[in-house]
C-alpha positions in Angstrom: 0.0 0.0 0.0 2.6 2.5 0.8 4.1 2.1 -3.0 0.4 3.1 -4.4 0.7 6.4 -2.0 4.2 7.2 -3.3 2.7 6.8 -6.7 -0.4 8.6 -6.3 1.9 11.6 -4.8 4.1 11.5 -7.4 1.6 11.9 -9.7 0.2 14.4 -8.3 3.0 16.2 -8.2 3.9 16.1 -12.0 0.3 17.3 -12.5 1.2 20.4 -10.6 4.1 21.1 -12.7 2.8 20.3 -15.8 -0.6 22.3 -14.9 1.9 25.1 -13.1 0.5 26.8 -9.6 -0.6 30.3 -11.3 -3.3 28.7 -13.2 -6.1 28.9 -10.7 -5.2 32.3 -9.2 -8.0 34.9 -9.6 -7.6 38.2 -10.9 -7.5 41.3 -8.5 -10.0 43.4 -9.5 -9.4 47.0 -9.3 -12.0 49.2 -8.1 -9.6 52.9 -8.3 -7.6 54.4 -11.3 -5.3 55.6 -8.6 -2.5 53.2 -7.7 -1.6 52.8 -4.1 1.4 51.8 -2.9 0.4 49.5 -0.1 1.3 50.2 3.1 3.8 48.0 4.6 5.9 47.4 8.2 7.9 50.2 9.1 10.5 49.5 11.8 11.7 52.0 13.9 15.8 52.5 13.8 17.8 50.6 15.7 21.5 52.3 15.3 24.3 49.8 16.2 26.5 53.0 17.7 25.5 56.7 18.1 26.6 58.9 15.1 27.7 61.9 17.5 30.2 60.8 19.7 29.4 63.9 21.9 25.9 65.4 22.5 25.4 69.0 20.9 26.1 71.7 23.6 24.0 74.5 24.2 25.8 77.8 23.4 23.0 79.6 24.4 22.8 79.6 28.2 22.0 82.4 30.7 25.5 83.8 30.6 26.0 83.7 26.8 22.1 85.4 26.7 22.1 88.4 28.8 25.8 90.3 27.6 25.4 93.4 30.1 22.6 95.6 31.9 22.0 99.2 30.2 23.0 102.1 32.0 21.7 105.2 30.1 19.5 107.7 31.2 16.5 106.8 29.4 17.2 102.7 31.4 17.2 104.7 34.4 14.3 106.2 33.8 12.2 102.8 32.7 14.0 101.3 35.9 12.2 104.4 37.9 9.0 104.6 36.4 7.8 101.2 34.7 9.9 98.7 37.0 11.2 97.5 33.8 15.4 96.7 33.9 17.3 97.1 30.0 19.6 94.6 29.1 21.6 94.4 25.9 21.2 90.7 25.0 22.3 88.2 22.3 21.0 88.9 19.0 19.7 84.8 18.4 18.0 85.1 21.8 14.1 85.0 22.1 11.8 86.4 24.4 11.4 83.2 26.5 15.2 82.1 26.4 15.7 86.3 28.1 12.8 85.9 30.8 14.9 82.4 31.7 18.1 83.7 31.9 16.9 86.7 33.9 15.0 84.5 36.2 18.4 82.2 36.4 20.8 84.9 36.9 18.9 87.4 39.3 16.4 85.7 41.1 13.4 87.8 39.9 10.3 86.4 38.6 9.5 88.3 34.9 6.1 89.7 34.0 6.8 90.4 30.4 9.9 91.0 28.1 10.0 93.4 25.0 12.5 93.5 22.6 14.1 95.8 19.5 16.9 95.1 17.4 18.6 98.1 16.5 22.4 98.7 15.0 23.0 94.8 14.6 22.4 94.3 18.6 19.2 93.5 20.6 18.1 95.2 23.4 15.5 93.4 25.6 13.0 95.6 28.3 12.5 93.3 31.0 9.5 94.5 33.3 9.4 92.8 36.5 7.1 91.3 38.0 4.8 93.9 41.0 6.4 92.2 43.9 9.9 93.0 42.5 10.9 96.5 42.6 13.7 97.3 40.0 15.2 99.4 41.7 16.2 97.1 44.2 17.3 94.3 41.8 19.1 97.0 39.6 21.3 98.3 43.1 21.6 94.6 43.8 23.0 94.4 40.2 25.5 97.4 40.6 24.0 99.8 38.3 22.9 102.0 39.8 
């Protein structure tokens, strides 16, 4: 019996190559003219050694933000009358990256901070906050 199964296999199988395993495959049957590239398995990256040896380092900090305090009269005046301190500051810094570094280097919580770019530098007017009096911060500074 197990000769007549070998056969019967065998037979089978040179049916299949003869007949060839594409013959009874159905046609797709497009329902678009638009082709779409079907989606497939995405794997996230897997990196067998960082490319950066070193991380980036941040060349904007505090110190490199705020370059001095203004001392003119017109500062003095907006230190007087607004509670606002003038700082000449680093022309890539924004409005957030100042109130920071002011916070960071003085201690002094920031209610808002206005800026102007004028001659190739920026100048930032930084008005405190009502429970910080500038003058104060600005002796505490040396500038006054």
């Amino acid at each position: 019996m197990g000769t007549k199964d070998a056969k019967d296999k065998a037979l089978k199988a040179k049916k299949a190559v003869l007949k060839g395993i594409h013959s009874h495959k159905k046609k797709k049957v497009r329902k678009s003219v638009h082709f779409h590239l079907p989606k497939t398995q995405r794997l996230p990256r897997s990196p067998k050694y960082p490319r950066k040896s070193v991380a980036k380092r941040n060349k904007l900090d505090q110190y490199a933000i705020v370059k001095n305090p203004l001392t003119t009269e017109s500062a003095m005046k907006k230190i007087e009358d607004n509670n606002t301190l003038v700082f000449i500051v680093d022309i890539k810094a924004n409005k957030p990256q100042i109130k920071m570094a002011v916070k960071k280097l003085y201690d002094i919580d920031v209610a808002k901070v206005n800026t102007m770019i004028y001659g190739g530098r920026k100048k930032a007017y930084v008005k405190l906050a009502p429970d910080y009096d500038a003058l104060d911060v600005a002796n505490k500074i040396g500038i006054i």
